[in-house]
N, C-alpha and C positions, 0 to 999 in steps of 0.2 A: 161530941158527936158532930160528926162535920157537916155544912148543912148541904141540903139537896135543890137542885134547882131545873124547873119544869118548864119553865118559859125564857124567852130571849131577855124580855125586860127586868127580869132578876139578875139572869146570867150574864149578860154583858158588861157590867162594872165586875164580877167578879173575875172576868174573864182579862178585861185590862189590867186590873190590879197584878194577875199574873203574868205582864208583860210589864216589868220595871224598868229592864235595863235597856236602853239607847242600840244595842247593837242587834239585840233579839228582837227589836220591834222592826230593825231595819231590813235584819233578812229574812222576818217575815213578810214586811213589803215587798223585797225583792221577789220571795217564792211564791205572793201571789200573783206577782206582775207578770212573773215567767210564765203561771200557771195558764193565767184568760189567756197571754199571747200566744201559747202553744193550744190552746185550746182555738182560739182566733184562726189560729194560721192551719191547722188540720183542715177546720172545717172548709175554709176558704180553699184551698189550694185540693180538698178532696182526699188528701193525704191523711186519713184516718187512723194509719198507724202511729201518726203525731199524740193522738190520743193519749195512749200508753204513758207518753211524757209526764205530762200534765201532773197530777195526780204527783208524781217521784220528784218533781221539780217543788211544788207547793208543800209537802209534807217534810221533803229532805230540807228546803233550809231552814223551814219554822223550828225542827226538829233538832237539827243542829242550833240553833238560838236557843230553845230549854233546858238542852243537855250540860253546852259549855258555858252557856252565858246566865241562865237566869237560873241553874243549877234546879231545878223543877220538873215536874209528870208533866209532858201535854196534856190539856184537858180533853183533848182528841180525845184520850182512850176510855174519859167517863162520858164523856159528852159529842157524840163525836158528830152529831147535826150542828147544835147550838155552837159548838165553837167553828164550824166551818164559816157557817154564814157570820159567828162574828168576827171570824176571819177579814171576810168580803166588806165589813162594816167596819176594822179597823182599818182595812186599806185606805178606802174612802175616807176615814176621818184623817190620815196621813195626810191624803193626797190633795185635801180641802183644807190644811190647815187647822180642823178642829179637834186633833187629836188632845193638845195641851191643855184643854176645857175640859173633852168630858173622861180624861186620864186625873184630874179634880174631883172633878163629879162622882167619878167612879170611889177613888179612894173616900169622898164623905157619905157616900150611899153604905159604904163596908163600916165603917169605921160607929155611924150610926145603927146598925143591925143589932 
């Protein structure tokens, strides 16, 4: 039975663990980064329609990283709060350096359940 998860702090070592491979994590970075900047720049500029982007920009390259690279379901489609915002929390740990700590972390949290 595979397990179920209700909170962020369960789910996000589970959620890294299904980001293994080096290129999926990357154009996951990438299509969040496009994501806020198109979300950024709509707002800013008033260009609303920018919007629309966003959203196609963030989804299509994470999406593309599961399909060809980590050969896996987005968990978008069981999870699809939990994994956005840990989305925005694996950008951040990219972007800070602490991805390779708690991409550890994660895997001994799993591996102890």
């Amino acid at each position: 039975m595979e397990k179920q998860y209700s909170n962020l702090t369960e789910f996000y070592p589970y959620y890294l663990t299904e980001h293994q491979d080096a290129v999926s994590r990357r154009l996951h970075f990438i299509g969040t980064g496009l994501f806020l900047s198109i979300m950024a720049a709509g707002f800013y500029t008033g260009r609303y329609n920018l919007l629309w982007y966003a959203p196609l920009a963030g989804y299509g390259f994470a999406w593309v990283g599961h399909f060809f690279f980590e050969k896996n379901k987005p968990a978008t489609f069981k999870y699809p709060l939990l994994s956005l915002v840990s989305d925005f929390i694996m950008f951040w740990h990219i972007l800070t350096g602490q991805l390779p700590e708690q991409m550890r972390q994660a895997k001994q949290k799993i591996l102890n359940t």
